[in-house]
Structure formats: structure tokens, C-alpha cells
N, C-alpha and C positions, 0 to 999 in steps of 0.2 A: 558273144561266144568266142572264145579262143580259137583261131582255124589253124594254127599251128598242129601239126600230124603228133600224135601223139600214141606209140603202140599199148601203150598202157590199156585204153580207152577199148583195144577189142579185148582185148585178155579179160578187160573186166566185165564187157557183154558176155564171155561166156562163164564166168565166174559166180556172176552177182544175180540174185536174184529179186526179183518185183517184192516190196516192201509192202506194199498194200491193194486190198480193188480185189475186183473178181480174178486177177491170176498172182495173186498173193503166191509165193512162193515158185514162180513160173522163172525159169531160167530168163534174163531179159532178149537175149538172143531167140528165143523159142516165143515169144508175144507173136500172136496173130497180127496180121498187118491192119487191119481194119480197126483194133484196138491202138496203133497206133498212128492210125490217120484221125483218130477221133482226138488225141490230145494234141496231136499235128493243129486239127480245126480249134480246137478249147486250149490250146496253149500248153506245150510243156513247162512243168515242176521246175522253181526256183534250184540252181545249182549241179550237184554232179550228175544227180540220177537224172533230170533234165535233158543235162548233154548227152549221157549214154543213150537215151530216149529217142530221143534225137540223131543221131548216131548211128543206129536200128535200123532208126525210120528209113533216112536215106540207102541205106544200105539193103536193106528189101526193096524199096522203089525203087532202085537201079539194078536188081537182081546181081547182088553180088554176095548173095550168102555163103557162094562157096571157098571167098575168104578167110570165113570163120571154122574151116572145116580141121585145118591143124592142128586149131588153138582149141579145138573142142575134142580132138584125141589127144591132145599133148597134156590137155588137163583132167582126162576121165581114168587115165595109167596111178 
């Protein structure tokens, strides 16, 4: 994985939505943390949505959702 900072990468957690699975359609930023300690355990998806997944992850497990709080009023105007 690229560990190179990349803002792109929250803009798209608030942007992009879950492709597939029980929260099909679930903002990725909005996934339950538990759903993503399970693909944490089972391995994150080959590629982008992968890394955004990923991304999430760590970012709820270090409680820093309110990060994403700008970029989810700057994108709901």
C-alpha cells in the first residue's frame, strides 16, 4: 500500500459509497467499525476500495472521525 498522504483518499471516504454486502450503498465513511474489523481479520479488497477500507479502519480505531467532519459538510452543500 502507498503510505504516501493522499487528500484525495478522505474526500473519497465521504463521497463513495460501499459497492457491495449488507451496507451496499452505505456511505464508506458511515460502515460500522465492526464490519470493518471483520475484513481488517478476512483481508481487505484487491485495490482502491481496499485502501479506502482501510483508510476507515484506521481512522475509527484511532478515533479520529472528526476529521472527516468538513469534508462531509463541504460535500452535503
Amino acid at each position: 500500500m502507498n503510505t504516501e498522504a493522499n487528500p484525495q483518499l478522505l474526500l473519497d471516504l465521504v463521497k463513495i459509497k460501499m459497492p457491495f454486502g449488507k451496507y451496499k450503498g452505505t456511505f464508506l465513511c458511515d460502515l460500522p467499525i465492526f464490519y470493518l474489523e471483520w475484513f481488517q481479520r478476512k483481508g481487505f479488497p484487491e485495490g482502491k476500495l481496499g485502501t479506502l477500507l482501510a483508510t476507515i479502519y484506521e481512522i475509527k480505531l484511532n478515533g479520529l472521525e472528526s476529521l472527516l467532519a468538513p469534508l462531509r459538510k463541504k460535500n452535503t452543500i
